[in-house]
N, C-alpha and C positions, 0 to 999 in steps of 0.2 A: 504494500500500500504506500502511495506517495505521502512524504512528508506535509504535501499541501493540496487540497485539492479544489475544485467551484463548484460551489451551489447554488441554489435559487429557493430564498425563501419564498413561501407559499402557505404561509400563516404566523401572524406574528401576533396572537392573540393576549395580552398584557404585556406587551412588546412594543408596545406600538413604536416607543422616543426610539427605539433602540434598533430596530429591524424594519425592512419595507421590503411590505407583499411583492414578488417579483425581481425585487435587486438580485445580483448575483453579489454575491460573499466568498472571500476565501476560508473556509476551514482547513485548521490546524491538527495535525493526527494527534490524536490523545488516548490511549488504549483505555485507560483507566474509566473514563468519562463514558466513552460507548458502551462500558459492560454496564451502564446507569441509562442507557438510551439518549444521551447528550453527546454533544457534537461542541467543541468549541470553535469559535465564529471570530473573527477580526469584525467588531460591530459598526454603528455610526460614528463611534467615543473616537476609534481608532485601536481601540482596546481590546485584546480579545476576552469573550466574557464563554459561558458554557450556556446554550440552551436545547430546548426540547429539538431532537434528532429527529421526528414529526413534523416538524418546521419548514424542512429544507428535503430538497431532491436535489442529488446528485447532476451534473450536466456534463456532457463532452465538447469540445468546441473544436474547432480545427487548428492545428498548432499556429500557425502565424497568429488568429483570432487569442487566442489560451496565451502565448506571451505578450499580445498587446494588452491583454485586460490584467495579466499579470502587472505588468509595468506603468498600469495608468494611477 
């Protein structure tokens, strides 16, 4: 599993300041966290925080696309 991977939240239900329905997010691998069902998130703060792994779906992108959204 890559160290880093994008997501697209798809529910940020008391979430709201922190997360936006449809952004794409970088998640951070965290073993510990997934075996709790949470996923840690680089959020709006800049921060990465842990939430509900329910949240977010995993996406692919095509690499040129995956390191320009990397680097933005």
């Amino acid at each position: 599993m890559e160290a880093r991977r994008l997501v697209v939240c798809v529910d940020n239900d008391g979430y709201a300041t922190s997360l936006e329905k449809r952004k794409i997010y970088l998640a951070l691998r965290d073993a510990a966290a997934e075996k709790h069902s949470l996923l840690r998130i680089i959020d709006e703060s800049g921060e990465d925080y842990l939430y509900p792994k329910a949240f977010f779906r995993a996406i692919s992108l095509p690499q040129a696309i995956r390191r320009a959204v990397l680097a933005a």
